[in-house]
C-alpha positions in Angstrom: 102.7 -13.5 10.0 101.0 -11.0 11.9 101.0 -6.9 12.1 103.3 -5.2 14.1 100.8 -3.5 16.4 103.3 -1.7 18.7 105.0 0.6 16.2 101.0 1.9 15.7 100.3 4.4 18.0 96.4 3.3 19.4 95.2 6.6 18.6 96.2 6.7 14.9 93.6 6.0 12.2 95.7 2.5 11.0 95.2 1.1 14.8 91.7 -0.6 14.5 92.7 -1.6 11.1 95.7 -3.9 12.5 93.8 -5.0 15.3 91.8 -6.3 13.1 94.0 -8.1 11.0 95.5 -9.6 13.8 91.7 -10.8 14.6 90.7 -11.8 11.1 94.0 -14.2 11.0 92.0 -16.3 13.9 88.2 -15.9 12.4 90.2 -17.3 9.2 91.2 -20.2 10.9 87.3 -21.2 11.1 84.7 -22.0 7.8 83.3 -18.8 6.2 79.6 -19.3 7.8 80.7 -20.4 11.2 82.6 -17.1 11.4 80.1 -15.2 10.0 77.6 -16.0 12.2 79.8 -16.7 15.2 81.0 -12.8 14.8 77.4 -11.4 14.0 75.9 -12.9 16.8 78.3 -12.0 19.5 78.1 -8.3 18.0 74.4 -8.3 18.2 74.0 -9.8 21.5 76.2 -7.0 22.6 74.1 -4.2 21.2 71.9 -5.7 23.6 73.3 -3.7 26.3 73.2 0.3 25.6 76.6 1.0 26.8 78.5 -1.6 24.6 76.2 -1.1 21.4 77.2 3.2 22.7 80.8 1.8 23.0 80.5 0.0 19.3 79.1 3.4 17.7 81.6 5.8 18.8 84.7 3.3 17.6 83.5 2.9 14.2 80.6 5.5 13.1 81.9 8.0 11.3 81.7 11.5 13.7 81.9 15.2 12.4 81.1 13.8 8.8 78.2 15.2 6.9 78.3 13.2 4.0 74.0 13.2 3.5 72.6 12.1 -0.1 69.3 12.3 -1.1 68.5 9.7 -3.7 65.1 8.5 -4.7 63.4 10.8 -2.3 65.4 8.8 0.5 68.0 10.8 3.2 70.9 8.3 3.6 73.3 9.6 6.4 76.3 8.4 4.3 76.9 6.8 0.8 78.5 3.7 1.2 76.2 0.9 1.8 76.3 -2.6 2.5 75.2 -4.8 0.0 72.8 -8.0 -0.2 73.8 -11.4 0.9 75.0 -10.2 4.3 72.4 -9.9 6.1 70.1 -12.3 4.1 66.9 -12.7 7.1 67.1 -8.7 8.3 68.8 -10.0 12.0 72.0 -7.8 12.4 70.4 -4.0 11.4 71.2 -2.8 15.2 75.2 -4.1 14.7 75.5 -2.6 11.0 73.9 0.9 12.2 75.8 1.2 15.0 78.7 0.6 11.9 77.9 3.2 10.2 76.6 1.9 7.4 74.4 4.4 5.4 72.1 2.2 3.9 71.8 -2.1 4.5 70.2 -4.2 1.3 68.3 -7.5 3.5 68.0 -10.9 1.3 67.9 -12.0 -1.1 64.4 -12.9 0.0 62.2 -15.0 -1.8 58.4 -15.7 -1.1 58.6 -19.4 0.4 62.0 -19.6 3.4 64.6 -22.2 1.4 67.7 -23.7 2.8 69.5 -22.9 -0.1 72.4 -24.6 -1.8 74.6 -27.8 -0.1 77.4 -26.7 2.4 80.6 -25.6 2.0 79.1 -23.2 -0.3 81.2 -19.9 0.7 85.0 -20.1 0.2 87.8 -17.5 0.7 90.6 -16.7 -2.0 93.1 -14.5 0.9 95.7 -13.8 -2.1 93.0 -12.3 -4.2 91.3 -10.7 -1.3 88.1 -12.6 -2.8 85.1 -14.9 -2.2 83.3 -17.4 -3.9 79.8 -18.1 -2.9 77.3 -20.4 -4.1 74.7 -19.9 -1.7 72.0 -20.5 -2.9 69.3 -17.7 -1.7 69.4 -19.1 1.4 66.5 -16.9 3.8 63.6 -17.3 6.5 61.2 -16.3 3.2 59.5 -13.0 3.1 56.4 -13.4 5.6 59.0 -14.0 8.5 61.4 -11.7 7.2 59.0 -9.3 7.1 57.5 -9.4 10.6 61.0 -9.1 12.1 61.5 -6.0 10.3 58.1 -4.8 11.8 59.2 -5.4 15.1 62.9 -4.0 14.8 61.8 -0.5 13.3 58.7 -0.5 16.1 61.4 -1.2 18.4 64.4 0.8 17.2 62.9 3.7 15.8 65.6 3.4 13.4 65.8 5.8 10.8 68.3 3.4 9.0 67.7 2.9 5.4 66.6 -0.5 4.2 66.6 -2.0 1.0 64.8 -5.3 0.1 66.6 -7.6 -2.3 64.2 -10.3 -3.9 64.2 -13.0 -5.8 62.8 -16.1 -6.9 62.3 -19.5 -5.4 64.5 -22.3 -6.4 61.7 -24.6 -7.5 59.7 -21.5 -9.5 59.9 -22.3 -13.2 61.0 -19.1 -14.9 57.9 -18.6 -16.9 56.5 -18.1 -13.2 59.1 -16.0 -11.7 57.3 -12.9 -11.8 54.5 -14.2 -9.8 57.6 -14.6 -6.6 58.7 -11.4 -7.3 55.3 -9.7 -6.9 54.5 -12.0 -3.3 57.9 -10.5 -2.1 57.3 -7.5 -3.1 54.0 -7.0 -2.2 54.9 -8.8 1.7 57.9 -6.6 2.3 56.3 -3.3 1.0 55.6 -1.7 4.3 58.6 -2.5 6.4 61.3 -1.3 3.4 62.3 1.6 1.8 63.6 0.6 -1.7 63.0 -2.6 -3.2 65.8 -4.4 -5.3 65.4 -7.1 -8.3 67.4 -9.5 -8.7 68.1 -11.8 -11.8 71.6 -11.8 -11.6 73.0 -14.1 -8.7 75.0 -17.2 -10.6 73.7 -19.8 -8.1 70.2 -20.0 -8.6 70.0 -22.0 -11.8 68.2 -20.4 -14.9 68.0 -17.2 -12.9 70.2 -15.0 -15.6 67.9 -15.5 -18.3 65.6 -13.7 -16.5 68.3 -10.8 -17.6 66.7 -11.1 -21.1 64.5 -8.3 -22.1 61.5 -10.0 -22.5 61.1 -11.8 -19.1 62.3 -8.7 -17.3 59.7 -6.3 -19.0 56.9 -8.9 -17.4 58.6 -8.8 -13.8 59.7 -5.1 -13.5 56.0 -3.7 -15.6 54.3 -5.8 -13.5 55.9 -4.6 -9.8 55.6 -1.1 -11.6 52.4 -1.0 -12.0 51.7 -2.4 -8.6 53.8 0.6 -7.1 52.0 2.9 -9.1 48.8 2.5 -7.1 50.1 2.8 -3.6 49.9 6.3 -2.4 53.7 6.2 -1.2 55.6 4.2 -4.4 58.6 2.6 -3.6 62.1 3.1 -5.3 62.4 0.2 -7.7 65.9 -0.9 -8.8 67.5 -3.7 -10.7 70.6 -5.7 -9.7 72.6 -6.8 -13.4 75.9 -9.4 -13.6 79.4 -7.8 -15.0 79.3 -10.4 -17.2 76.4 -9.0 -19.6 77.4 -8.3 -23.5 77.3 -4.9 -24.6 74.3 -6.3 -26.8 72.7 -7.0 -23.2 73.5 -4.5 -21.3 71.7 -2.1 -23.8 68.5 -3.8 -23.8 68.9 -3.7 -20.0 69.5 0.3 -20.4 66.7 0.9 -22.7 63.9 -1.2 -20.9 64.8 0.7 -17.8 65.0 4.0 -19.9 61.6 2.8 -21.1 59.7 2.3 -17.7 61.5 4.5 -15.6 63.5 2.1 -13.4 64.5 4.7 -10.8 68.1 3.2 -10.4 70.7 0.4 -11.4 73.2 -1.6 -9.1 76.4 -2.5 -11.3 77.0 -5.5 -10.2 77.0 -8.9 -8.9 79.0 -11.6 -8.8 81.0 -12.5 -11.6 81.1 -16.4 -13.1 84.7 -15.4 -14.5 87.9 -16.9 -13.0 90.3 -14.9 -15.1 93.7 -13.1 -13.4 93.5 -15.1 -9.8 96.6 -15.9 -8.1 94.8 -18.8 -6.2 95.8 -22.4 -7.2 93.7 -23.6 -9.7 92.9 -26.9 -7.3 91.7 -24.5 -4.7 89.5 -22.7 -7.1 88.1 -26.2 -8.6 87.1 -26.9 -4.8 84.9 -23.5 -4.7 82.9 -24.6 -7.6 80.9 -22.7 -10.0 79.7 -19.7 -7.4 80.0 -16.5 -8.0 83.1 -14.6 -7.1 83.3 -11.0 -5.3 86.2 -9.0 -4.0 89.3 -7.2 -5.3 89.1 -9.0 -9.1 85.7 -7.7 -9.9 86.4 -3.9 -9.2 88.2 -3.0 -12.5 85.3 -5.0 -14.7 81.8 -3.8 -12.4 83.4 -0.4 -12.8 83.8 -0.6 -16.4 80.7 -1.8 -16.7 79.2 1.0 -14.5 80.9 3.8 -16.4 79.8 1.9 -20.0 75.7 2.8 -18.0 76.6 5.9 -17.1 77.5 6.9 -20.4 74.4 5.3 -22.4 72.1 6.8 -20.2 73.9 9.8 -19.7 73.1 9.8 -15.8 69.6 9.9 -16.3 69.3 6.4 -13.8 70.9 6.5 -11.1 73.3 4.2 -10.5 75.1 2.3 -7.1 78.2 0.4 -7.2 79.2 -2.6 -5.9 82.1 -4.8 -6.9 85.6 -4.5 -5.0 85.1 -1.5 -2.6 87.7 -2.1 -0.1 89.3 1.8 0.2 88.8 5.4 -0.2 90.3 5.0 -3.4 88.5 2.7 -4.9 85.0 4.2 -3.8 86.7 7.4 -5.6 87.1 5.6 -8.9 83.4 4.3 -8.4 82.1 7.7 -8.0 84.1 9.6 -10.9 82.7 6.4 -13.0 78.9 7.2 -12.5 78.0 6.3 -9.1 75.9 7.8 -6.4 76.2 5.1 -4.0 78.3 2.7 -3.0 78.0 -1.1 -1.6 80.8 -3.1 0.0 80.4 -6.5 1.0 83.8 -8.7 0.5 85.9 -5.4 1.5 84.1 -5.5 4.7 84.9 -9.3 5.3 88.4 -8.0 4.2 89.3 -4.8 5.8 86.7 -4.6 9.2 84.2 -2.9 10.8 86.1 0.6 10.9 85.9 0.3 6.7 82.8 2.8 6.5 84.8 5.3 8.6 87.9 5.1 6.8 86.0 5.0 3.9 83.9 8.2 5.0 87.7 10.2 6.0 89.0 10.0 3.0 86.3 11.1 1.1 85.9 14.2 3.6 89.6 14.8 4.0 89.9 14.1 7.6 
């Protein structure tokens, strides 16, 4: 049932992954949002104190790794990312720098703070090393949002790389969506450095068809030309489901051909159940929620290397979908990427997955 910590030496680079294995098997014990918040929580009111968040860093940032990308006129220490949905309300930024992380994607944030969808809403699948999430766009909403973000950068002087992830309310009719994404977009300008759109989460209803080329022209035109006025535009970049048709997807790759979308995250959450080993009762239970993990790296990364071949890397493009190792970032990156995103892998695999991540890539 559990790891056999002694025959691991505590200096070898598998220690802190047992440990926490042998810690995960308890947090697993507990619901998926309890632990979440239980674990974020006690991590950030330990980053409080400058010796434990000092403590935190040295354990899990990656050291003697130069690994800088410059991307949309951004410098991100590292590639690998941590994707929306995480940290939805911008509350843990201290914790996930002091991670590693090279780059953390806040929301999804919509314009008016909603509650989101009914609890339980996040399951675990353990033998597909998967979640299923039907959240809901839970957040504080983007004025609040916002200000914290104000008062963590004044405070940190972080030079951590943000990315805002908005969408729309649950209650905006689609016709009206663009009008959300502009109020997010327009609140959260000053206090992020990249700005994400997305149309693809399976658990607000209707909000796929905003996928469709017509009703994205209207949202992505309109922040576009909004950004083209301010003397310092942001990156603009739009966050697409696995599950598009080939029909879709190039509609998706022309439009952003068209108005120069500066980048493309492939993907989201998938709404297909196909290959999992869970009982079919258990995966009933989770509902329709969108599912993340090991079973959607194969299909996000054939869908990221279809993009990179269409547009012939003139977009760049992040993954996310299934990032748990080395390996697998490897296969994202020889499939078109120049970032990465993890979010399930780092439920999965710990706080030391940037590093490990990081040492392979590097060698060390």
């Amino acid at each position: 049932m559990f790891p056999e910590v002694h025959r691991v030496k505590t200096g070898s680079p598998n220690f802190a992954r047992l440990m926490y294995k042998l810690i995960r098997h308890i947090l697993f014990l507990f619901p998926p949002e309890f632990t979440h918040h239980f674990s974020m929580s006690s991590l950030r009111l330990a980053c409080r104190f400058s010796a434990a968040r000092s403590i935190l860093a040295s354990a899990f940032r990656p050291g003697g790794v130069s690994m800088h990308r410059n991307l949309f006129g951004l410098d991100f220490s590292n590639p690998v990312g941590l994707g929306a949905g995480f940290d939805k309300n911008a509350q843990y930024l201290t914790v996930l720098e002091a991670l590693g992380f090279g780059f953390v994607e806040i929301g999804t944030v919509t314009p008016v703070a909603q509650s989101g969808n009914e609890k339980p809403r996040l399951f675990r699948l353990p033998k597909d090393q998967a979640l299923i999430n039907r959240m809901g766009f839970n957040n504080d909403g983007a004025e609040v949002i916002a200000e914290r973000l104000r008062r963590w950068r004044t405070r940190s002087k972080s030079k951590l790389i943000i990315g805002g992830n908005i969408g729309k309310n649950k209650i905006t009719a689609n016709e009206d969506a663009w009008r959300d994404y502009e109020t997010s977009f327009l609140r959260l300008f000053d206090v992020v450095d990249y700005f994400v759109v997305n149309v693809s989460s399976p658990n607000t209803p209707g909000l796929r068809e905003l996928q469709e080329k017509d009703s994205l022209a209207k949202i992505l035109g309109n922040l576009q030309t909004i950004n083209s006025n301010r003397v310092h535009p942001r990156p603009i970049l739009l966050k697409i489901a696995p599950d598009l048709s080939r029909e879709q997807l190039d509609d998706v790759i022309d439009l952003a051909l068209e108005i120069g979308l500066d980048g493309l995250i492939i993907a989201n959450t998938t709404i297909s159940r196909e290959g999992l080993t869970t009982s079919r009762e258990r995966i009933e239970d989770a509902g329709n929620g969108g599912l993340s993990g090991k079973p959607l790296m194969e299909k996000s990364t054939e869908v990221l290397r279809y993009v990179a071949g269409r547009t012939q890397n003139k977009i760049p493009l992040v993954a996310s979908g299934g990032i748990f190792t080395c390996e697998d970032a490897q296969k994202k990156f020889a499939a078109g990427a120049y970032l990465i995103q993890v979010w399930t892998g780092f439920i999965y695999e710990g706080p030391a997955i940037v590093k490990r991540i990081l040492g392979g890539l590097s060698g060390r």
